[in-house]
C-alpha distance (Angstrom), angle and dihedral (degrees) to the residues before:
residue distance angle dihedral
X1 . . .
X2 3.95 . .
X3 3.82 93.1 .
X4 3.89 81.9 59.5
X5 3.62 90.6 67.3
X6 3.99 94.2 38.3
X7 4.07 80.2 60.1
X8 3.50 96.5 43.1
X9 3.69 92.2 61.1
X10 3.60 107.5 43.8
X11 3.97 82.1 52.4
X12 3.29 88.6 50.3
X13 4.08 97.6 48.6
X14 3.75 84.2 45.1
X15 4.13 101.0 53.3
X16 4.02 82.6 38.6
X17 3.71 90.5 56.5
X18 3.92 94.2 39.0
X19 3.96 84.7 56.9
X20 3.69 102.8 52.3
X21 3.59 89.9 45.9
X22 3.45 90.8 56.0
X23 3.62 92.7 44.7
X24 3.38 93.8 53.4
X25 4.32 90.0 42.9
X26 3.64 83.6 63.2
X27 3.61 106.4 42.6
X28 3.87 91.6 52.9
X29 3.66 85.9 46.7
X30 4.01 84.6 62.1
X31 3.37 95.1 62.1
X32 3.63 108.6 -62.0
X33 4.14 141.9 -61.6
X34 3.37 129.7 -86.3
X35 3.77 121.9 -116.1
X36 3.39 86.3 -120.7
X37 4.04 89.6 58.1
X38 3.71 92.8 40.7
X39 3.96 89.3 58.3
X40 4.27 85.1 49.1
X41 3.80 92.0 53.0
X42 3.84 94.0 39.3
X43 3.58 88.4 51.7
X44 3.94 99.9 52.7
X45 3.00 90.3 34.7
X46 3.96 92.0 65.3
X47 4.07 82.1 48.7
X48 3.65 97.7 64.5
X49 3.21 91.6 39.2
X50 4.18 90.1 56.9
X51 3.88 87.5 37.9
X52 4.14 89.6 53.6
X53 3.78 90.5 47.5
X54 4.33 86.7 51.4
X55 3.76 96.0 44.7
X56 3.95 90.1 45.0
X57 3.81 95.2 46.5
X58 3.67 116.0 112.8
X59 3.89 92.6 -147.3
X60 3.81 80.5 57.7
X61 3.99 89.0 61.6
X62 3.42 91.0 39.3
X63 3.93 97.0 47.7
X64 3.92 87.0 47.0
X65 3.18 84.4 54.4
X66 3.68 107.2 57.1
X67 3.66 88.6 50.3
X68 3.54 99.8 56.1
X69 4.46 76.5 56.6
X70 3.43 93.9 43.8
X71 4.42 89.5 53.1
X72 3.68 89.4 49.3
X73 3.97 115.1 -61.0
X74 3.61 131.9 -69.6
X75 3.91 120.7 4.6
X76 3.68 98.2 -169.8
C-alpha cells in the first residue's frame, strides 16, 4: 500500500509540471511573460525538478523503508 503513495506522487509532480508548462506555453503565446513571471516559473521549476530527483532516489526507497521496520515491520 506504500508504493501506492510513492506512485501517487511522482504522478502528481508529473501532471503538476505538465500544467505549469502549459500555463506558461500559453501565456507567452499572449504576448509574452514578464521577467518577473519568468523568475516564478524558473524558480518552480528548479523545485520539481529537486522534488523528482527525491522521489526517484533509491536511498529514498530504502530510507522509507527502514521506517516502515523501525514502526513495526512491513506495511504492505
Amino acid at each position: 500500500m506504500a508504493d501506492m503513495g510513492f506512485v501517487v506522487g511522482i504522478v502528481a509532480i508529473v501532471f503538476g509540471a505538465g500544467l505549469v508548462r502549459h500555463y506558461i506555453t500559453l501565456k507567452h503565446q499572449q504576448g509574452g511573460m514578464s521577467d518577473d513571471d519568468a523568475k516564478r516559473f524558473r524558480d518552480l521549476e528548479d523545485r520539481v525538478r529537486t522534488l523528482e530527483k527525491i522521489v526517484t532516489d533509491q536511498g529514498y526507497e530504502v530510507r522509507r523503508a527502514f521506517d516502515e521496520l523501525e514502526r513495526g515491520g512491513d506495511q504492505r
